[in-house]
C-alpha positions in Angstrom: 110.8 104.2 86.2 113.4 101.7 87.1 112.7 97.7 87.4 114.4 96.3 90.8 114.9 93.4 92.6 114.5 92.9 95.8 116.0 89.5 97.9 113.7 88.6 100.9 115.3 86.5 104.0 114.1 83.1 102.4 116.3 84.2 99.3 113.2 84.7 96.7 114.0 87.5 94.4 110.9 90.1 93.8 110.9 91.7 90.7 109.7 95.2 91.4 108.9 98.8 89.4 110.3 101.7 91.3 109.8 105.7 90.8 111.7 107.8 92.9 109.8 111.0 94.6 110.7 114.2 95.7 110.6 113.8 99.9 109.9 110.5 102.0 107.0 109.6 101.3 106.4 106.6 99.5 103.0 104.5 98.4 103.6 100.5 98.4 101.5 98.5 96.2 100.5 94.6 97.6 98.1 92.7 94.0 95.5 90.6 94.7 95.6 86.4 94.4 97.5 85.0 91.4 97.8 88.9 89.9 100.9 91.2 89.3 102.5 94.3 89.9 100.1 95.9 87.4 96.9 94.7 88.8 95.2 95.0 85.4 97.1 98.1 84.6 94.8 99.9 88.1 98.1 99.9 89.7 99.4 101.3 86.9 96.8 104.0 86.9 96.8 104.9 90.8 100.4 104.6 91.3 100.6 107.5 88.4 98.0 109.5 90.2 100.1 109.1 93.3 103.5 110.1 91.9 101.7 113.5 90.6 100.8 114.0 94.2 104.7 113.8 95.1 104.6 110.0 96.0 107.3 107.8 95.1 106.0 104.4 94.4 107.0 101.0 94.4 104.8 97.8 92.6 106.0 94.3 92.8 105.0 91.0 92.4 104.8 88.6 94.8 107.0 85.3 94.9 105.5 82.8 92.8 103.7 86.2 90.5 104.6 87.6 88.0 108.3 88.0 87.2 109.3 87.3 90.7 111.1 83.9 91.7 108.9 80.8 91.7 107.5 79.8 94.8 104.2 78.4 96.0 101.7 81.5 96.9 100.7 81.3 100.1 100.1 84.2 103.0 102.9 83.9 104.8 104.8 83.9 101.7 103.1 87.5 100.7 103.9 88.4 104.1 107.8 87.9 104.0 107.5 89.7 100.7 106.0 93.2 101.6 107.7 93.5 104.6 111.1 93.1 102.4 109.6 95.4 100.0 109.0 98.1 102.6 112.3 97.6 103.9 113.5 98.3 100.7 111.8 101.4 100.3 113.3 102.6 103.6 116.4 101.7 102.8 116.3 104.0 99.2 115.2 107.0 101.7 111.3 106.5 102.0 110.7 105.7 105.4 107.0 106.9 105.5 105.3 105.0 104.0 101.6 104.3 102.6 100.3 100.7 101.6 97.4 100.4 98.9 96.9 96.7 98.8 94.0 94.7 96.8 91.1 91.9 97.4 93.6 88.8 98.6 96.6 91.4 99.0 94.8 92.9 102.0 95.2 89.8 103.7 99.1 89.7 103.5 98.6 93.6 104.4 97.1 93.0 107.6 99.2 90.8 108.6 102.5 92.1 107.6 101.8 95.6 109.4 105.7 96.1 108.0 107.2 98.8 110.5 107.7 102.2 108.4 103.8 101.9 107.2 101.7 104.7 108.2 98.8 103.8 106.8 96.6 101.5 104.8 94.3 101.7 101.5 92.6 98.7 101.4 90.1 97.5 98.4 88.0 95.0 98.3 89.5 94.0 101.7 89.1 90.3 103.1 88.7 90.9 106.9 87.1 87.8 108.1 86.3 83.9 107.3 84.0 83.3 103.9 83.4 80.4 102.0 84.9 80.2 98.8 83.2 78.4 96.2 86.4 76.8 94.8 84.8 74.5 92.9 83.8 77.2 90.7 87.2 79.1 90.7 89.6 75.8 90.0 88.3 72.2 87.8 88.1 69.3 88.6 91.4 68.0 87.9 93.1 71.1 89.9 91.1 70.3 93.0 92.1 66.7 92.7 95.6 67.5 92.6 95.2 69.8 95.5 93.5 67.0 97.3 96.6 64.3 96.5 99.6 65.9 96.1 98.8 69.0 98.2 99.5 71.2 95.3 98.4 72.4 91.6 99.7 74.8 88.8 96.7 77.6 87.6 98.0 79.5 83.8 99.0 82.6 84.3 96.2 84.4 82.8 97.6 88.4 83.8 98.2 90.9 80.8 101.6 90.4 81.1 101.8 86.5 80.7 105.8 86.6 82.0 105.2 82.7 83.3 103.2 80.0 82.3 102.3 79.3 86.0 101.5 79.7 89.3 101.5 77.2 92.2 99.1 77.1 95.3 98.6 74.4 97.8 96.1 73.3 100.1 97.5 75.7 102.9 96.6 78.7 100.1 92.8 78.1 100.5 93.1 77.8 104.3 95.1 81.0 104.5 91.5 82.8 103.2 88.7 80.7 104.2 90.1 80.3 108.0 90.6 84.0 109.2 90.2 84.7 112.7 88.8 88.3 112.7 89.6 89.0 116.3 92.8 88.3 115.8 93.7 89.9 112.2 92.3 93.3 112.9 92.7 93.3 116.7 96.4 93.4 115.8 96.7 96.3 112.9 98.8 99.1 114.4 97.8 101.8 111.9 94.6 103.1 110.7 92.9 102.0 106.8 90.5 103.1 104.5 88.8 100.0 103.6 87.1 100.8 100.1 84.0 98.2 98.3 82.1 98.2 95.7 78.8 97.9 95.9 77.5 95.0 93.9 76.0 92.2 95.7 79.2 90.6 95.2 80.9 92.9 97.3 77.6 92.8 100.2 79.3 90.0 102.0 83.0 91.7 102.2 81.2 94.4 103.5 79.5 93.4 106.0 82.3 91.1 107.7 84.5 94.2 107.8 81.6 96.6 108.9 81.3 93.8 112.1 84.9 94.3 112.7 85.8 97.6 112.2 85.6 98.6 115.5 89.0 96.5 116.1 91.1 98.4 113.8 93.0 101.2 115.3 90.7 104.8 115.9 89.9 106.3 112.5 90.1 103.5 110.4 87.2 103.9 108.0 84.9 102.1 105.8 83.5 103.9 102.4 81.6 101.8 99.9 81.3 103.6 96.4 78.4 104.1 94.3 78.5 101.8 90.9 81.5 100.3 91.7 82.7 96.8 91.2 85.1 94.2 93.5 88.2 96.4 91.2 87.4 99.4 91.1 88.1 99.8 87.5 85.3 102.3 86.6 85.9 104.2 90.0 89.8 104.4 89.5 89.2 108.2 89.4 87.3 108.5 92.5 89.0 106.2 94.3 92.9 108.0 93.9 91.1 111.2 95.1 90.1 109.5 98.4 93.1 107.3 98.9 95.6 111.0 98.3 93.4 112.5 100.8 93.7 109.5 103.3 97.2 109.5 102.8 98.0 113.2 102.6 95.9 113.2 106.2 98.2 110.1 108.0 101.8 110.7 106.2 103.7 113.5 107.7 105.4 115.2 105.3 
């Protein structure tokens, strides 16, 4: 595997993992909030499944992640990012293309829709507004900064530990608690497999993207595994079988 970087148009350098493949098809990986290219070594784990299917792969972090460039996270950050990424791949000679994205990487999926995707696998998928109880993700004195200077630092707390920080803002929390669903899924151009858990944790993912499923392109669909948590980590097995079917169905060889 080679490590890459990759320069969006804002001039941010991604720090990316690429393995080539044998034809043009190509699975790109998008990590949940405040993660990395490795996703808690899953990514690590499907993207090896998906190479033995004849998938190259490319996992990267997001600006502001991992060993990319600082920057503060936001959405339309993430979005600049994978659509560079894809562009990318295209450029190395993958131009069909598969994107597995993650919990608050489904969110910069949806609405990056980069051109060359096919298709999506999405887990733990944010589809619609929720409130987050923030108070119980960030302290005190995080929230405080958010609320005067518009900004705070959260430890890098990934396997990996390649920064000491991250930075989000005020507009980071509004990107997930204010989704219009009408508007977010009314505008995906390809089909997804949106994959849950099914701990009461999951329950309320669920059931906003069970509401608006109907507004994703025709044969989008929604399968919720058996004893399986928000990452999937017991079900990596399971899941890797359905997402290589899904993909092998919507990529043309």
């Amino acid at each position: 595997m080679a490590e890459v970087a990759i320069t969006t148009p804002r001039g941010v350098r991604l720090a990316g993992t690429f393995e080539p493949g044998p034809g043009r098809r190509a699975v790109l990986f998008a990590h949940g909030f405040l993660a990395d290219r490795h996703s808690s070594l899953r990514f690590d784990i499907l993207a090896s499944a998906y190479r033995t299917a004849g998938y190259a792969t490319l996992q990267f972090d997001f600006s502001g992640c991992g060993a990319s460039d600082d920057d503060v996270v936001t959405v339309a950050g993430e979005v600049e990012d994978l659509r560079s990424a894809s562009a990318w791949l295209t450029e190395q000679g993958y131009p069909v293309q598969g994107l597995h994205a993650h919990s608050f990487g489904t969110l910069a999926a949806l609405k990056a829709q980069p051109r060359d995707v096919r298709a999506m696998v999405l887990t733990g998928a944010l589809t619609g507004p929720l409130n987050y109880p923030w108070e119980e993700i960030f302290s005190a004195t995080q929230l405080d900064e958010l609320e005067t200077h518009g900004v705070t630092r959260i430890p890098d707390d990934n396997d990996a530990r390649v920064r000491e920080f991250c930075v989000i803002s005020r507009e980071t929390l509004a990107d997930y608690s204010l989704i219009d669903q009408a508007e977010l899924l009314g505008r995906a151009r390809v089909p997804a497999l949106f994959v849950y858990g099914d701990t009461p944790a999951e329950a309320d993912l669920v059931a906003l993207t069970r509401e608006g499923l109907h507004l994703m392109p025709e044969g989008s669909r929604l399968e919720v595994v058996t004893g399986a948590e928000h990452g999937m980590r017991d079900r990596l097995d399971s899941l890797a079988l359905m997402a290589i079917d899904w993909f092998g169905t919507h990529l043309p060889d």
